[in-house]
C-alpha positions, 0 to 999 in steps of 0.5 A: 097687479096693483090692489084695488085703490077703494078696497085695498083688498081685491086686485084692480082690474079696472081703470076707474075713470071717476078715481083715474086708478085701477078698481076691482069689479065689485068696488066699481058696481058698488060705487057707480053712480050717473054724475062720475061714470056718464062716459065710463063702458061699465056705467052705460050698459055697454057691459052692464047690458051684456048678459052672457047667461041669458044668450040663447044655448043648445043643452046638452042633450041636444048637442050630444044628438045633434053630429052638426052641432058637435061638429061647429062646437068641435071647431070652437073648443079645437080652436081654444085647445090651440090658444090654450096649446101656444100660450100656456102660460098666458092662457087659461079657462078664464081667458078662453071664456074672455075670447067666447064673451068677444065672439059672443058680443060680435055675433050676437050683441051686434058690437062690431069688431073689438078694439082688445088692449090684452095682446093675449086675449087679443090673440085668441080671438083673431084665432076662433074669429079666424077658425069661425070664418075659415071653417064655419062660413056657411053656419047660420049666426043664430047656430053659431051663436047657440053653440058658442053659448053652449060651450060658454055654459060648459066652461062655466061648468068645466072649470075649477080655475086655471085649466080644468076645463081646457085640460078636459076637453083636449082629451077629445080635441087631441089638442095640448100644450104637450102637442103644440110647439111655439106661439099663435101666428100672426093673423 
């Protein structure tokens, strides 16, 4: 990945539509203004307005008294264990915090179906939407929603960078890349 073109320092995760090269997250909070960054997703509040932090969670006592609540979050980390299982090369805590912020920002910030460019990320969503729908169908939204942001906090908590967190919870998912042969089907 190419280094920030404002920095020179950083990687350039964002494509900068005022500088049409790729910039890193703080260059661009830093140097956005209203003039060069009308139509750009990070400048509007599409993201600026998602705050993943604020998204209303289960604690952790009440997800250790609750069998329900542990049951929708047993589908949610069993599903991310799998992503993480079929792709281990690819897949990290990061990225299942990426797929948690796109279920996040369909079910509770109302955005509708996303259009993901990263095939990786794409798949891991398509499989907890898919696990969502198949197993968790009559949870209401504002359940799942808590749960999600439950498991989101937990991730934040869990994890050192690379896997720490996956690595800890396939200990009671049973799930690993050690367990799982071959990549996510196709959905």
């Amino acid at each position: 990945m190419a280094k920030c073109t404002i920095c020179n320092s950083r990687k350039g995760k964002r494509r900068c539509k005022a500088t049409a090269t790729m910039i890193c997250s703080l260059c661009c909070g830093e140097n956005r203004n209203q003039e060069k960054c009308a139509d750009c997703s990070f400048f509007s509040g599409k993201a600026a307005g998602k705050n993943y932090r604020k998204v209303p969670y289960y604690t952790i006592k009440e997800m250790a008294a609750s069998p329900e609540l542990e049951k929708i979050s047993n589908v949610i980390e069993t599903s991310l264990c799998e992503i993480w299982a079929r792709d281990s090369e690819h897949v990290n805590d990061r990225t299942v915090l990426q797929v948690i912020e796109t279920v996040l920002d369909q079910y509770h910030f109302e955005a509708g179906e996303p259009d993901i460019e990263n095939s990786v990320l794409a798949a891991g969503y398509q499989h907890l939407a898919k696990a969502i729908r198949e197993e968790l169908a009559q949870v209401p939204v504002e359940k799942l929603v808590k749960v999600l942001a439950a498991v989101y906090r937990s991730i934040q908590r869990r994890t050192n960078g690379g896997c720490s967190y996956l690595g800890f919870i396939s200990n009671f998912t049973m799930v690993s890349p050690d367990t799982t042969d071959g990549p996510l089907p196709k959905i």
